[in-house]
GUVOTOR-317617 format. One line per 8 residues: number of its first residue (from 1); their letters; for each residue x, y, z of C-alpha. Coordinates in steps of 0.001 Angstrom, whole numbers, plus 500000, padded with zeros to 6 digits. Each point is the difference from the previous one (the first is absolute). Layout:
N
NUM = a = X/Y/Z  ... $
//
This chain:
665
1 = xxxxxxxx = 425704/543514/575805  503272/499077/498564  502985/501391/501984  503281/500001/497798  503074/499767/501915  503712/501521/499510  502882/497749/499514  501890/501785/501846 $
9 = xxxxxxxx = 498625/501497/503375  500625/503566/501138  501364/499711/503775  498298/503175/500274  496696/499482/498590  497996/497081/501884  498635/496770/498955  496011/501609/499561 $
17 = xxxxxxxx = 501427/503260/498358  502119/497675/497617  496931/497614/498607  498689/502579/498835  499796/500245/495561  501425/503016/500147  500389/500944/496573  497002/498417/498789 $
25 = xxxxxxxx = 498255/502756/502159  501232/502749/497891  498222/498506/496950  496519/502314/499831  498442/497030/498236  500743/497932/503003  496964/499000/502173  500444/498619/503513 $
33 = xxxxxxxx = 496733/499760/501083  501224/498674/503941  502294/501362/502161  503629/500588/499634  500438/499432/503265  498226/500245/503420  501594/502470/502568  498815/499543/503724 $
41 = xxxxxxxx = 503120/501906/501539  499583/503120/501284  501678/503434/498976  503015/499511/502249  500549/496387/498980  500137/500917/496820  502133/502616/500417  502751/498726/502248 $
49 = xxxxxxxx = 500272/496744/497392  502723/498851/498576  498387/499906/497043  500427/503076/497982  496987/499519/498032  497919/499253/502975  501403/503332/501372  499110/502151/496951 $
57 = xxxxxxxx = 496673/497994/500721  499609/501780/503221  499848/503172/498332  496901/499151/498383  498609/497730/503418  499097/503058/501631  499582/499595/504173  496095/500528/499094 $
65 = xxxxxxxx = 499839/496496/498612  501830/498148/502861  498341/496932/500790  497336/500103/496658  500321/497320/497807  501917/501473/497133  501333/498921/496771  502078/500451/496985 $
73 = xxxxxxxx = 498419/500258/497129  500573/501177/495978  497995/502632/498744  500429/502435/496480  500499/503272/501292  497523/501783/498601  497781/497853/502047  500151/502394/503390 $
81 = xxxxxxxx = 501158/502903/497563  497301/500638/497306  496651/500752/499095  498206/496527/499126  499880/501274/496124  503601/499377/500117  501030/497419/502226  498313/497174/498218 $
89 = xxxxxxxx = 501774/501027/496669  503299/500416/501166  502782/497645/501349  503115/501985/499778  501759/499252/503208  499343/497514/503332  499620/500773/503744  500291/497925/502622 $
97 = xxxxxxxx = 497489/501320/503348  499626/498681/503335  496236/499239/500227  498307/499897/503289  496645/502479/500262  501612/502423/497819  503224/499826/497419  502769/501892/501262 $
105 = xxxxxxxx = 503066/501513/498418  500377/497599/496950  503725/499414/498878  500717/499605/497012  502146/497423/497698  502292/500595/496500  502489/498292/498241  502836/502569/499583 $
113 = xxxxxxxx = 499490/502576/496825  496473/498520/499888  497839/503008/498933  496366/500799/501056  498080/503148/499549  497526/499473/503311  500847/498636/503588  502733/501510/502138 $
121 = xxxxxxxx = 502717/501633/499845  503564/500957/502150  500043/503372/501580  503374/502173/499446  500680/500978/503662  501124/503488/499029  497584/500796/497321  496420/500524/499741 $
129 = xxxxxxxx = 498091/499918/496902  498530/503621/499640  498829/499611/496494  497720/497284/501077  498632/501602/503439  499154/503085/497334  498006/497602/498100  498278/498666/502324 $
137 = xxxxxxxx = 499181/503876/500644  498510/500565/496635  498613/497260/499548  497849/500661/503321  498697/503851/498724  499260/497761/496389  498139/497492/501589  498537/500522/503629 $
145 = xxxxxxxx = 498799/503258/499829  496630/498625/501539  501819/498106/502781  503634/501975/501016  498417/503182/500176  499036/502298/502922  497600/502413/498711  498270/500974/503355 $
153 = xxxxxxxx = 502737/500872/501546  501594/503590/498143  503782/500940/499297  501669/501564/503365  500061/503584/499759  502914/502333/501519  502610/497643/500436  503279/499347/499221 $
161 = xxxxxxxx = 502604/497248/498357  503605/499807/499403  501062/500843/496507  502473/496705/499048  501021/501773/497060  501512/503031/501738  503833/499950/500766  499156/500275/503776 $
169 = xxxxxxxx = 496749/498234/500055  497920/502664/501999  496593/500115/501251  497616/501751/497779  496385/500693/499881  498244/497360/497806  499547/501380/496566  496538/500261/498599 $
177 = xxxxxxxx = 498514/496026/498851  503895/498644/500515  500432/496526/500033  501929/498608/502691  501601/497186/502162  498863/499495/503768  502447/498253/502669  498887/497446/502710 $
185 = xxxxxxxx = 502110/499160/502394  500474/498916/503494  501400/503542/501950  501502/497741/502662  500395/500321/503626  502257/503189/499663  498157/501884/497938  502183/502931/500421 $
193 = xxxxxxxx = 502801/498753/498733  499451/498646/496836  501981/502624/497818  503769/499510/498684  501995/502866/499530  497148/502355/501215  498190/498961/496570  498393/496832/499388 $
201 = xxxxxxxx = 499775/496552/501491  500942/496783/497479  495832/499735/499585  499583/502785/498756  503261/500248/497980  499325/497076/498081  496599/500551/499584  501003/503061/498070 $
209 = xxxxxxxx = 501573/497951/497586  497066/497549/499608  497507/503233/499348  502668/500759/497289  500370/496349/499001  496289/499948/499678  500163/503392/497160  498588/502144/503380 $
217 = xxxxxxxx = 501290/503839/500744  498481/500008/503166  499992/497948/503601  497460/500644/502705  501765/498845/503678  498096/500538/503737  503381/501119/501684  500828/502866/497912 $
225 = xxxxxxxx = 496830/501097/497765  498378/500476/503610  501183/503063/501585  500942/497661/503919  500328/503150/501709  496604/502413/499102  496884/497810/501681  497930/502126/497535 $
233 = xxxxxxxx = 501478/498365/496720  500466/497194/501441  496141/498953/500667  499036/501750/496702  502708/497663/498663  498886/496774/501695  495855/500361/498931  501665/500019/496447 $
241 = xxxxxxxx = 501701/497018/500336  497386/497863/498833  499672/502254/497018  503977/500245/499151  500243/495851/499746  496745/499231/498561  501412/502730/497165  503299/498404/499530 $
249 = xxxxxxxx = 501522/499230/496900  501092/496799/502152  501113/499488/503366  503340/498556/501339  500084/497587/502722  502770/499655/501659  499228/496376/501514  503768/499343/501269 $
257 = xxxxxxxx = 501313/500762/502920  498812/501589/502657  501290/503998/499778  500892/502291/497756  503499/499133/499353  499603/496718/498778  498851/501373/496878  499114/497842/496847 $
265 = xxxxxxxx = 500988/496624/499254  500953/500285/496019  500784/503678/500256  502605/500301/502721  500217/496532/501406  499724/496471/498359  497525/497998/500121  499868/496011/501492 $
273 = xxxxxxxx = 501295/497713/497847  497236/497331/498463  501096/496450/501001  501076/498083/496930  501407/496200/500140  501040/498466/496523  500084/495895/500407  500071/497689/496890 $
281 = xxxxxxxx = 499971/502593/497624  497119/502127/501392  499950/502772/501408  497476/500557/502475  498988/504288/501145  498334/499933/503007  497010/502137/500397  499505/503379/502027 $
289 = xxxxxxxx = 496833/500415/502156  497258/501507/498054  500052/503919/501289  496950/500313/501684  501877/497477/502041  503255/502382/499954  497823/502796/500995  498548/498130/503211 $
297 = xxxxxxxx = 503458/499468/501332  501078/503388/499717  500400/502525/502910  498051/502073/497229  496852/498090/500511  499901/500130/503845  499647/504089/499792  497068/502093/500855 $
305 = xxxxxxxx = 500703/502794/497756  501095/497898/497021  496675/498199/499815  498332/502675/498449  502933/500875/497737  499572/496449/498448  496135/499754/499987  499349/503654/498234 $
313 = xxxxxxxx = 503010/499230/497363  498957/499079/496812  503515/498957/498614  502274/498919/502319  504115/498848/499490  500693/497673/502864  503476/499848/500917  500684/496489/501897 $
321 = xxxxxxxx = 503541/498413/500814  498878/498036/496562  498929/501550/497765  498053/502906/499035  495893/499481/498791  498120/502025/498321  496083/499874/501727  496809/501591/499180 $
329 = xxxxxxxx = 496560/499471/500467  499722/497488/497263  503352/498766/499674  502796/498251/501588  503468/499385/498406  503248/498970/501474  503383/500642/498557  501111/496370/499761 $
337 = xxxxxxxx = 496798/499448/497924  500346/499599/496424  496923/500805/498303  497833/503059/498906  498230/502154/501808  496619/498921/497912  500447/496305/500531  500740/500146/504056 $
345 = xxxxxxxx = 497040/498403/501835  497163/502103/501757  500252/498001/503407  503952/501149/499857  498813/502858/502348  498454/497842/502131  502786/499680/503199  500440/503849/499488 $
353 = xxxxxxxx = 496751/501166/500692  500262/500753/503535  502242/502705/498806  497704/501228/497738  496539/502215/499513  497379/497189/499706  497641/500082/496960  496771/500920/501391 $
361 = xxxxxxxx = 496701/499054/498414  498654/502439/497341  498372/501674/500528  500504/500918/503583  496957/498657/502058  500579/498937/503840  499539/496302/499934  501400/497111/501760 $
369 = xxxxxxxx = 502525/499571/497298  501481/503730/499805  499911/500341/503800  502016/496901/500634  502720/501821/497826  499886/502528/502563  500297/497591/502576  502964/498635/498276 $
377 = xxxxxxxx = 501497/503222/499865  500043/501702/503399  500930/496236/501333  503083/500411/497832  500612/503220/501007  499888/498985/503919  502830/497315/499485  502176/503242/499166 $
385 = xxxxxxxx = 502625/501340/502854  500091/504094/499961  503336/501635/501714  497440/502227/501577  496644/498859/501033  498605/503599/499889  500573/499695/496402  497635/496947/499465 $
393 = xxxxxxxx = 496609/501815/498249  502823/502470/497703  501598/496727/498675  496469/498691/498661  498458/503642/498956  500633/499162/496110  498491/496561/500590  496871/501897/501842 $
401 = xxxxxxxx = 499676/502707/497699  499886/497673/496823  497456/497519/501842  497968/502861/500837  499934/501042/496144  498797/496457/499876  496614/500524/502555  501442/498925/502907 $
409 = xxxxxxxx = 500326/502392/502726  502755/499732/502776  500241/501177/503914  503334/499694/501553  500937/497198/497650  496612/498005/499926  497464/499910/497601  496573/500456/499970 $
417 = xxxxxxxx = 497563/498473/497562  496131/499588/500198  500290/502153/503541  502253/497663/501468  503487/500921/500998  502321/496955/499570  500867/499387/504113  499528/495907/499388 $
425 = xxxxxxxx = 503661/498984/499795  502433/498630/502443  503686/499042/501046  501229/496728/499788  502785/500802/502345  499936/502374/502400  501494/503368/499627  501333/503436/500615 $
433 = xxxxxxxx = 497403/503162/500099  500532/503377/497886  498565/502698/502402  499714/502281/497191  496923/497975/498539  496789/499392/501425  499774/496171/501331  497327/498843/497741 $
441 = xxxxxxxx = 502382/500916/497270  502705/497131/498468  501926/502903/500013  499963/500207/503941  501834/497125/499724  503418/498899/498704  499535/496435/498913  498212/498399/496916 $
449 = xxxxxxxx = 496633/499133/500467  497023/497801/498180  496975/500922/498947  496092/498380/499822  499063/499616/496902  496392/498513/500977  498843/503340/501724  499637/502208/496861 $
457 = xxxxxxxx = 496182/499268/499264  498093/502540/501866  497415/498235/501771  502693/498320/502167  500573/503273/501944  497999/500694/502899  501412/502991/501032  500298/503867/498808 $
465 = xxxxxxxx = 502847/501906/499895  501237/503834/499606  503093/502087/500485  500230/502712/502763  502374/501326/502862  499859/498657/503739  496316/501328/500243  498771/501444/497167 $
473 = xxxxxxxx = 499299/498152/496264  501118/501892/496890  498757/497579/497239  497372/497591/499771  501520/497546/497981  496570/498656/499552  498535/503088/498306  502560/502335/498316 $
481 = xxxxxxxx = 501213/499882/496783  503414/497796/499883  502158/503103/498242  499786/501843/503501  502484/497418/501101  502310/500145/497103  503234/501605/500572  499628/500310/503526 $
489 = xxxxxxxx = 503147/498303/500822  501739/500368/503518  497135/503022/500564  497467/497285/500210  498305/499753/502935  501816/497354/502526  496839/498360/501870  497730/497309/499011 $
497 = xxxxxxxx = 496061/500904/501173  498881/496147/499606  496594/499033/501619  499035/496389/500217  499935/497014/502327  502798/500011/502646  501051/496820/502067  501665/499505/502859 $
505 = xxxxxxxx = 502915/497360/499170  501905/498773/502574  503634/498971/498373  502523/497291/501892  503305/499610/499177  500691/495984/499859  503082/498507/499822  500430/496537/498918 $
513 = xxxxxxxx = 502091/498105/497745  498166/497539/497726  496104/499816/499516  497996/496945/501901  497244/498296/498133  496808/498607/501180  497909/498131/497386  497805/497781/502410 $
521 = xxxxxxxx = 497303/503444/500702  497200/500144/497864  497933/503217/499405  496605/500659/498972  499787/502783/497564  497161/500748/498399  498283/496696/501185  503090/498341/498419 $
529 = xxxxxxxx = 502470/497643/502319  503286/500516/498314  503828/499210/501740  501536/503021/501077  503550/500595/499071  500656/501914/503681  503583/501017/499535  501183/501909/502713 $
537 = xxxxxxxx = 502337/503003/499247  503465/500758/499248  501579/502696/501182  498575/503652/499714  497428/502472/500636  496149/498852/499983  496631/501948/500507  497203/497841/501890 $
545 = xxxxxxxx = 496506/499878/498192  496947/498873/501801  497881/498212/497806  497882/499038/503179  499919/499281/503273  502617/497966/501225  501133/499882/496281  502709/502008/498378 $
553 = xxxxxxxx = 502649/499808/497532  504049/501519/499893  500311/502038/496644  503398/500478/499661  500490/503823/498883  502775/501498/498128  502050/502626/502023  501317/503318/498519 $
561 = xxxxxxxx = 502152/500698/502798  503478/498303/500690  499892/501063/503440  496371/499145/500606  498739/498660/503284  497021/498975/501117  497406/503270/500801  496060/500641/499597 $
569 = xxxxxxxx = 498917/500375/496768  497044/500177/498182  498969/498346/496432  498721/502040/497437  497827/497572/497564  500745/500805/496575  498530/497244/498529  497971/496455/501227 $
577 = xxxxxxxx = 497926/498061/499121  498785/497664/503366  497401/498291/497966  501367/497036/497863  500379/501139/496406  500218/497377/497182  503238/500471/497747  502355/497474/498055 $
585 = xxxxxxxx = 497796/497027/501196  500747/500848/503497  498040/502114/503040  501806/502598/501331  499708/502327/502966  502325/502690/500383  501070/503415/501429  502825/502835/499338 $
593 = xxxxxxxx = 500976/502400/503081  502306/503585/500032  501691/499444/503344  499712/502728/502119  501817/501459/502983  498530/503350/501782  502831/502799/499777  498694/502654/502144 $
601 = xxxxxxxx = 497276/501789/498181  500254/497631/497025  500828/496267/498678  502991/498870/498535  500207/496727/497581  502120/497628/501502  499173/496751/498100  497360/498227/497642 $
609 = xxxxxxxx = 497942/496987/500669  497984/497529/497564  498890/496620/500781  497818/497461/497615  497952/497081/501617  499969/497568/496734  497654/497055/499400  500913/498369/496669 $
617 = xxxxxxxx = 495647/498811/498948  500121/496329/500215  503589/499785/502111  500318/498204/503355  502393/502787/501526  499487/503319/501152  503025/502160/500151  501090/503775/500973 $
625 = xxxxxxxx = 502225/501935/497438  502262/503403/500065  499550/501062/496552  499826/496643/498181  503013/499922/501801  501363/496843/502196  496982/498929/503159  501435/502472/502945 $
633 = xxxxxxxx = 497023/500149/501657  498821/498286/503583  496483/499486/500901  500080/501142/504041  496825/497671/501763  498799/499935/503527  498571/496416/498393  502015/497360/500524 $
641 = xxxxxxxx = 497862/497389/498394  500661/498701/496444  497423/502291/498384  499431/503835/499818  497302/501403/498124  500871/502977/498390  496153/502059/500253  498378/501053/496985 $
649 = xxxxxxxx = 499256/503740/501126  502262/502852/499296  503616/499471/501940  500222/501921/503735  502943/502141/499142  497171/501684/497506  497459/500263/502130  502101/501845/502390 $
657 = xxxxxxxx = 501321/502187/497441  499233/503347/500644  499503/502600/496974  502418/503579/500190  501787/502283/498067  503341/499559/500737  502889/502029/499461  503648/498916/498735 $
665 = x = 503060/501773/499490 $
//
């Protein structure tokens, strides 16, 4: 690479940032096929430099890449912008990205009064460009009819909107087939006070002015289309919810701030100013995050009832401290991109979709491909806070109703497919309990949980399961027809009627620091001698397994509770198999537990349990996994020799296993 140097150095600008060919850079015939520069500092360092370009740098070296190895590096922008048709024709303008695993914000470079039609452009802080958002608009209903669409799901009936175009704005009943706007906001931790002058809060006020920006009569708002004070209207009002945004003309989300009052940056408030350096002769615009990124920083994103608002929207105007993006299901452009709508590159929705309804096989059929979208979706859903927990199941009911168009039915939050309600997930992190939920439901809990993938093929599950009160069952989940359950919401049954092998698992809490290793022991498994990788424990709750006499192994469990200590409980075995099964070139024995503790005259969940004895076929070393996760498991011997045979025959915890119906609230 040939660095050119200045003749005069900037004091400001440091000896890297200076070698730099600057201008040759904004040539889009230029092609610098190495690095412009490596950049091992981290976000911080970059940004408290002295260096002003390294600091507009830092805008661009997001914290997420802090200690990759990243560099700078020239690319055309319609490289990350546009469809492949048109990137390898075009070389309008030039980028520069940090490249690690993924490009980030690029930045880009000009010579002043240099035109381009494609690459980037400088936001007006006070202005948003309306006639482009209403492109975007029609060129959605032109183009993705087949994709941003929400045909299962009917127009709201009986409900009301405020009329922008009337001289007081009132709240009407929706006009027959109107189109109109719907706001999503953040209410706030005072939701009650969130008007000004007995009227409207900033939110809502400017998002009057977008509807009427946007050529809309008509704006559809929570706080004031829902009658707060008549319970009646207000649950007729809440099951339409679903309906009223997957019906919107578009949706407004107000992704700044975190009430009511703080409004909408462009509208009532500027927005940030883009970083912009000029050195040699060149100006240099630094780049904004891409918005899915915006979005996942918001106070917007970390909402329970503005999940569903997002995800059921087919249109949406996102509002950041930016910028404001126009997203649908097929498309994903920024302000500060320059380009049209029918060049912009498929994958630009990519870092948006948790905010968005995933595209679902078609048609429907309940494989391992369309229930891992589920999965993806009520994990997202869990990493949501809620103002009030009893709200948790109303906050997802347009999620769950437009699923359960889909085939999948739902009980207090969790699916059921092919007779199996989805109980196999688990905390991380201990947390808080909802007492309004049953236990077995992720809704009992307020904390984000994972799911197993593994345990959706059916002959995995060795136990049966249907829905009842304390004593009696109501449905037999293994014999009625699945639209029984539809619908049922928070007047399905509570209790869990699950019969299959029970275990007695004794849990201890151990506390230690750092985990010891002992790689002299050999074991014989399955007339194999392979080294043992014994680890013994960190810190945390483990359930003891005897595999045989004088054997066993610590399984360290996952906890629900934050406040958990130490009690009887009972495993209920969801899934195992104790015989080695052959997968991925290695043998694998394995089992998956519902903790139980005994509440009286029923169980409660209190934690999950899975542990995986791996052999890798031709491998020297035996080891004990949590999930694929790190070795956290101990092998407990009354043998102190240097080998342990590990017999062939089915595991003791299993043949003490004892087979019940048991019953969980």
């Amino acid at each position: 690479m040939t660095f050119w140097r200045l003749s005069s150095p900037d004091p400001s600008v440091c000896p890297r940032c200076q070698k730099v060919p600057w201008q040759k850079l904004t040539n889009p015939k230029y092609n610098e096929k190495g690095p412009i520069m490596m950049l091992p500092e981290s976000h911080e360092q970059l940004k408290s430099s002295n260096c002003r370009i390294c600091r507009l740098l830092a805008d661009t070296k997001t914290p997420s890449l802090d200690g990759k190895d990243c560099e700078l590096r020239l690319t055309p922008a319609l490289y990350h912008l546009c469809k492949p048709k048109w990137s390898t024709d075009i070389r309008d303008s030039s980028n520069l990205i940090i490249v690690s695993y993924n490009p980030e914000s690029p930045i880009q470079v000009s010579r002043p009064g240099q035109v381009f039609k494609y690459g980037f452009q400088r936001i007006d802080p006070d202005t948003v460009s309306f006639q482009k958002l209403q492109e975007c608009v029609l060129y959605c209903h032109q183009n993705h009819a087949d994709i941003c669409t929400r045909p299962t799901l009917a127009p709201a009936s009986r409900f009301r909107v405020i009329d922008c175009n009337h001289s007081k704005q009132i709240v009407v009943s929706a006009p027959m087939a109107c189109k109109y706007a719907a706001l999503s906001y953040v209410w706030g931790s005072n939701p009650h006070g969130i008007l000004l002058g007995n009227k409207y809060s900033q939110v809502v006020i400017d998002a009057i002015k977008v509807t009427i920006s946007m050529k809309l009569r008509y704006l559809w708002v929570d706080r004031h289309c829902i009658n707060q004070n008549d319970e009646a209207d207000k649950s007729y009002q809440i099951s339409q919810m679903g309906n009223i945004y997957a019906n919107a003309e578009i949706t407004i989300i107000a992704a700044a701030g975190t009430d009511p009052t703080y409004g909408l940056p462009g509208i009532s408030r500027p927005r940030k100013q883009q970083s912009s350096e000029v050195i040699n002769g060149v100006i240099i615009l630094g780049g904004l995050p891409h918005p899915g990124d915006q979005l996942k920083e918001s106070a917007w994103a970390s909402r329970g009832w503005t999940y569903q608002e997002g995800f059921l929207s087919p249109r949406r105007l996102i509002f950041t401290d930016y910028e404001v993006s126009y997203l649908c299901d097929a498309t994903c452009l920024a302000e500060h991109y320059k380009i049209p709508i029918d060049m912009i590159l498929e994958s630009s929705i990519y870092s948006c979709q948790p905010f968005m309804l995933p595209q679902f096989k078609d048609p429907w059929s309940i494989d391992e491909d369309n229930i891992s979208i589920v999965h993806q979706v009520i994990m997202e859903y869990s990493r949501r806070q809620l103002g009030y927990p009893a709200d948790a199941l109303r906050a997802m009911s347009g999620v769950i109703q437009l699923l359960e168009l889909k085939g999948i039915v739902f009980i207090w939050g969790v699916a059921i497919y092919e007779r199996v309600p989805m109980i196999y997930w688990y905390h991380n992190h201990p947390t808080k309990r909802r007492p309004n939920f049953p236990s077995w439901s992720f809704l009992g809990w307020d904390g984000p949980i994972e799911v197993r993938r593994y345990m959706t093929r059916r002959e995995e599950v060795p136990f049966k399961v249907s829905l009842g009160d304390r004593e009696n069952l109501i449905f037999d989940i293994n014999l009625i027809a699945a639209t029984k359950l539809k619908g049922l919401g928070e007047n399905a049954p509570r209790y869990l009627h699950l019969t299959g092998f029970v275990v007695d698992l004794p849990l201890e809490n151990i506390q230690q620091t750092e985990p010891v290793q002992n790689l002299g022991r050999k074991i014989i498994y399955h007339h194999t001698a392979v080294s043992v990788r014994d680890t013994a424990p960190c810190s945390g709750v483990y359930a003891s397994l005897k595999i045989c006499p004088g054997l066993r192994i610590l399984a360290k469990a996952d906890i629900d509770e934050s406040n958990f200590t130490t009690c009887p409980v009972v495993g209920f075995l969801l899934a195992s198999s104790p015989e080695p099964v052959y997968l991925f070139h290695e043998s694998i024995s394995r089992a998956d537990f519902l903790l139980l503790r005994h509440n009286g005259t029923y169980y409660e969940r209190i934690g999950y349990l899975s542990w995986r004895l791996k052999l890798p076929l031709g491998s020297t070393q035996i080891y004990l996994t949590y999930d694929y996760r790190y070795p956290v498991y101990f092998i407990v011997s009354d043998d102190v020799s240097d080998e342990i045979t590990i017999p062939d025959k089915r595991p003791l915890w299993l043949e003490e296993a004892e087979k019940k119906t048991v019953v969980v609230g």
